[in-house]
C-alpha positions as CSV (number, residue, x, y, z in Angstrom):
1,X,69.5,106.5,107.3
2,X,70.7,106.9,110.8
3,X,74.4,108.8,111.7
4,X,74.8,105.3,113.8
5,X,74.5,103.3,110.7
6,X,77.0,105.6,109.4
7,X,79.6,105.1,112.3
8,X,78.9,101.1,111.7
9,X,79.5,100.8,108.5
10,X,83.1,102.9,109.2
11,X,83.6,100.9,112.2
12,X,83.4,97.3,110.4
13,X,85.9,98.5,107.6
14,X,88.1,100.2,110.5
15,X,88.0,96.6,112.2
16,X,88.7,94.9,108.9
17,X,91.6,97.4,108.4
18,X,93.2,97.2,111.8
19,X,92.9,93.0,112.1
20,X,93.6,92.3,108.0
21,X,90.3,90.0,108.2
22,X,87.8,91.2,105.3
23,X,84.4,91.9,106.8
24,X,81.0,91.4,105.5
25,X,79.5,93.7,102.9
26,X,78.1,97.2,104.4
27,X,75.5,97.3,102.3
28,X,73.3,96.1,105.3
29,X,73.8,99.7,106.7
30,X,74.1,101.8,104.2
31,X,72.5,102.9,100.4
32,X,74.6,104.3,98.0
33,X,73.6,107.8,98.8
34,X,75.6,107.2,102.5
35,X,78.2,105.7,101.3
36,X,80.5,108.7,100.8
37,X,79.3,109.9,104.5
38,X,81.2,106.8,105.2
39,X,84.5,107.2,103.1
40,X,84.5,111.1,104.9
41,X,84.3,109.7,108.5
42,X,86.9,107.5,107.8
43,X,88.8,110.3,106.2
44,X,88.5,112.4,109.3
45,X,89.7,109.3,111.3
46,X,92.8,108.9,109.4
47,X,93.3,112.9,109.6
48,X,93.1,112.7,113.1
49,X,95.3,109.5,112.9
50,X,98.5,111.9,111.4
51,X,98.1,110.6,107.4
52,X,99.0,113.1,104.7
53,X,96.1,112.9,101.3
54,X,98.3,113.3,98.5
55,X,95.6,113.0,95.8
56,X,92.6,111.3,94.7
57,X,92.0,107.8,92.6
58,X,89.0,107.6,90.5
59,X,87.6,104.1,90.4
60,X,84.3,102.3,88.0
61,X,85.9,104.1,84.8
62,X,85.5,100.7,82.8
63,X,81.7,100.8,81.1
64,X,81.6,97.0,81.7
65,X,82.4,97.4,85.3
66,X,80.1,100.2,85.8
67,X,76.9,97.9,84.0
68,X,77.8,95.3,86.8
69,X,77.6,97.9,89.0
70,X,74.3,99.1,88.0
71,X,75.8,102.4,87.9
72,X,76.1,105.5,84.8
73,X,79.5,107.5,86.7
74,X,83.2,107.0,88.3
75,X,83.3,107.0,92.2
76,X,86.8,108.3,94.0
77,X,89.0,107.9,96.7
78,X,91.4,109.6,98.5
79,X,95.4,108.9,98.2
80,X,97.3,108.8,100.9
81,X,101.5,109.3,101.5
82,X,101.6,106.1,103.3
83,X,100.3,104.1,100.5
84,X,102.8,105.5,97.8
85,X,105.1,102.9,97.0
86,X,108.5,103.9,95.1
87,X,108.8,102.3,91.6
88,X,110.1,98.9,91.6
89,X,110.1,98.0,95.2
90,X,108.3,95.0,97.0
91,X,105.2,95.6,98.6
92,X,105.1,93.8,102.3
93,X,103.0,90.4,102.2
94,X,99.4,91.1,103.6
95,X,100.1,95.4,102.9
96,X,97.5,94.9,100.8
97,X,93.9,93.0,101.2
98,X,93.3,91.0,98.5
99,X,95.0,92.7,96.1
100,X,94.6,93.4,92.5
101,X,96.9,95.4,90.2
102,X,95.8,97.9,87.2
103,X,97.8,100.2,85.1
104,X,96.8,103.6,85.0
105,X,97.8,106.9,83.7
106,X,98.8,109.4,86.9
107,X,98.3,113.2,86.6
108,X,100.5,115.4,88.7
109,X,98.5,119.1,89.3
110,X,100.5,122.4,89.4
111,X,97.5,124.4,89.7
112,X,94.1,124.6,92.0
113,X,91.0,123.5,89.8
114,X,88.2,125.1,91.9
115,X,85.5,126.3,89.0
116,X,82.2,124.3,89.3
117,X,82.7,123.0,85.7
118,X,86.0,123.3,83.7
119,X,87.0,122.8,80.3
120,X,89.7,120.4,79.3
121,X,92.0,123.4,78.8
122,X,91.7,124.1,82.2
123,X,92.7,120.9,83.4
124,X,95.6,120.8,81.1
125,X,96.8,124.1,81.8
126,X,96.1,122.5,85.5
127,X,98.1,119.8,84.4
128,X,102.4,119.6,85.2
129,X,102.9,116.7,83.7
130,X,101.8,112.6,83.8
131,X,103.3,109.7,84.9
132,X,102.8,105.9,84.1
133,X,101.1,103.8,87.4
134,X,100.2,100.5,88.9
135,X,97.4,100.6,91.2
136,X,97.1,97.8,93.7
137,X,93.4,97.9,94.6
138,X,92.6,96.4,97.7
139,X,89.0,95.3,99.7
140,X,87.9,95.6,103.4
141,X,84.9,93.7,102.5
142,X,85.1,89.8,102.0
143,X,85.7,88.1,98.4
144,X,85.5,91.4,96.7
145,X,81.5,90.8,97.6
146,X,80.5,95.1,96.4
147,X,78.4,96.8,95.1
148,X,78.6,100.5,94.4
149,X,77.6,101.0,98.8
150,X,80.8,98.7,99.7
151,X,83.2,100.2,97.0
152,X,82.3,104.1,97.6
153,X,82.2,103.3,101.7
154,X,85.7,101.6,101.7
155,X,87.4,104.4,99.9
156,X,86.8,103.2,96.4
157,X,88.7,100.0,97.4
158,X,92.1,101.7,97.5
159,X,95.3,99.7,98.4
160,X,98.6,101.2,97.3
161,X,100.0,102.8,94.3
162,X,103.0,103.3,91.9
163,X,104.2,105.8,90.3
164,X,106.7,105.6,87.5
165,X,109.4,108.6,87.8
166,X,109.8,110.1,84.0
167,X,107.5,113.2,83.8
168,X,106.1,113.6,80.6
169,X,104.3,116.6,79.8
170,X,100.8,116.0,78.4
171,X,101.9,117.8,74.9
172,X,104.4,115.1,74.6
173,X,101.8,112.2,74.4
174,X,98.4,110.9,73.1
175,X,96.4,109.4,76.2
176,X,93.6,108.2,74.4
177,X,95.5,106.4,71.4
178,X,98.4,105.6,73.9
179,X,98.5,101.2,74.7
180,X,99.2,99.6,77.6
181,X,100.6,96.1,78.2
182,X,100.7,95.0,82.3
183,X,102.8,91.8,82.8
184,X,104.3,89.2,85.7
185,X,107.9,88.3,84.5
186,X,107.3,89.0,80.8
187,X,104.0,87.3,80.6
188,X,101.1,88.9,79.6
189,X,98.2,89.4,81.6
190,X,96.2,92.9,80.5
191,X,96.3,95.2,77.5
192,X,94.3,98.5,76.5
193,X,94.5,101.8,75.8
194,X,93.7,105.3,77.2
195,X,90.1,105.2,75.3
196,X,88.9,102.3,77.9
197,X,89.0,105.2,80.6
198,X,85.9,106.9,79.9
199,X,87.6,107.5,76.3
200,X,90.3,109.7,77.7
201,X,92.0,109.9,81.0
202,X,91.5,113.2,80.6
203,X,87.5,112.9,80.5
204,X,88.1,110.6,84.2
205,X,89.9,113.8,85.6
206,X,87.7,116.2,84.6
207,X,84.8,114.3,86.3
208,X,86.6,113.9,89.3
209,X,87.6,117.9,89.5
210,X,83.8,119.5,88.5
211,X,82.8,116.6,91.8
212,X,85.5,117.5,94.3
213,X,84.5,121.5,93.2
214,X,80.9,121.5,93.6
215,X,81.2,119.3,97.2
216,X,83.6,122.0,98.4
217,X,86.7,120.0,98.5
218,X,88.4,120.6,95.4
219,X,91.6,119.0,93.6
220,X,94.7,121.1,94.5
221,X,98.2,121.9,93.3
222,X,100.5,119.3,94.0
223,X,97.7,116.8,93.8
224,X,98.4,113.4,92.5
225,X,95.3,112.1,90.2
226,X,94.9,108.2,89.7
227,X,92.8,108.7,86.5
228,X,91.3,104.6,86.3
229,X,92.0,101.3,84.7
230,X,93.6,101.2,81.6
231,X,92.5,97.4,81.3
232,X,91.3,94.6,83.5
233,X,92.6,94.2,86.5
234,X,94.8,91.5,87.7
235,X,95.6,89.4,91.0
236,X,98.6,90.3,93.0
237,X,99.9,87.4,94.2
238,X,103.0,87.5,96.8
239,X,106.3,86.6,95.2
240,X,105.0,88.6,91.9
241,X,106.8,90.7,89.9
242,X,104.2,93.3,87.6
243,X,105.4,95.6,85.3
244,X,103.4,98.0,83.5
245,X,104.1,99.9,80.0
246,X,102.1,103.0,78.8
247,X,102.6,104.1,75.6
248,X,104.9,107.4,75.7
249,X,104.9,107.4,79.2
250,X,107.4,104.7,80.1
251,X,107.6,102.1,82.4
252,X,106.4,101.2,86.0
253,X,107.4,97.9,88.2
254,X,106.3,96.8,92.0
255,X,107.1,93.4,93.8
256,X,105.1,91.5,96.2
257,X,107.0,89.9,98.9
258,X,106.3,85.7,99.2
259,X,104.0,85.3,102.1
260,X,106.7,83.9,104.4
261,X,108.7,86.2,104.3
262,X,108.4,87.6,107.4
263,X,108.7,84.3,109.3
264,X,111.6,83.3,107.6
265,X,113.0,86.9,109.1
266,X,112.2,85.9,112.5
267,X,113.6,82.4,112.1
């Protein structure tokens, strides 16, 4: 595989990015192998572009998702400041491509996790405390078409996030018994618990830190750590209103703003 099928397969999700038209599959350009060659160059162009990472989101934690897949393991993303969106405000119609909302469990780091393999007492010493989430997944790549070449490529489909603002210490609270109900307007539309990711949240993160530390770029105080999909995800359709509820963590709400709301602004 060629460093010029590399700088295509960025170059078609840049274009898909920039013109909010999904674009074909890359999986034309690219194996799995070069697909996180791609997700760095495009990290190195948003660098370069002035975006702050904040974090990481770990994606494929769901063992049915991974079996369509074809895969055995997470992928992950990176999280950026720009796509942090403050609990309970309305996300911009078309912020998002084709959008789909998951509740999650959100680590926040107070400590560097830089060993090539830790324990789960590192990563909860690690740990200041978690927050309930509501990631809004988003694809480049047209109808959601992926597999795990498109997915890994486009930055492990990452859209925007939010976070719910009660810190909890992870003492205070069982992830993997803990249930979660995600809802539009008091209407259910996903349930689980903390066991559907990977059987603990915890297990997610500690996948994602021994990765990041063997490839050199390891998780980092301050981090923010989407840990995955507490249930199946859901559509986010403008003029929704989600709310998300994780056992002894609290609450979490974003809106989506109706499509026209920008023209009636201009009107």
């Amino acid at each position: 595989m060629t460093d010029k099928a590399i700088d295509a397969a960025a170059a078609r999700l840049l274009e898909a990015h920039a013109t909010g038209v999904p674009c074909a599959p890359v999986r034309d350009l690219i194996g799995p192998d070069q697909a996180y060659d791609v997700q760095r160059h495009l990290t190195k162009h948003w660098l370069a572009e002035g975006r702050r990472p904040v974090g990481r989101k770990i994606g494929l934690t769901s063992a049915a998702v991974q079996r369509q897949l074809g895969v055995d393991s997470p992928d992950f993303g990176m999280l950026w400041a720009d796509t942090a969106v403050p609990d309970g405000a309305e996300i911009p119609a078309g912020a998002v491509m084709q959008g789909r909302a998951e509740a999650e469990v959100a680590l926040v780091l107070e400590r560097d996790l830089t060993h090539e393999r830790h324990t789960a007492a590192d990563l909860i010493r690690a740990t200041a405390f978690a927050l309930p989430a509501i990631e809004i997944a988003g694809s480049r790549v047209r109808d959601w078409d992926i597999t795990l070449a498109d997915t890994v490529a486009d930055n492990a489909s990452s859209g925007m996030y939010v976070l719910g603002n009660r810190p909890v210490p992870l003492a205070d609270v069982d992830l993997r018994l803990c249930g979660m109900v995600l809802e539009r307007r008091g209407e259910q539309l996903s349930t689980g618990t903390g066991a559907a990711c990977l059987g603990h949240p915890l297990n997610a993160a500690l996948w994602l830190a021994d990765t990041l530390a063997r490839v050199g770029n390891p998780l980092r105080a301050g981090d923010t750590v989407l840990t995955g999909a507490l249930g199946p995800m859901v559509p986010a359709v403008p003029g929704d209103v989600l709310e998300a509820r994780i056992e002894g963590l609290g609450d979490v709400r974003v809106a989506f703003a109706p499509e026209d709301t920008e023209e009636t602004e201009a009107s």
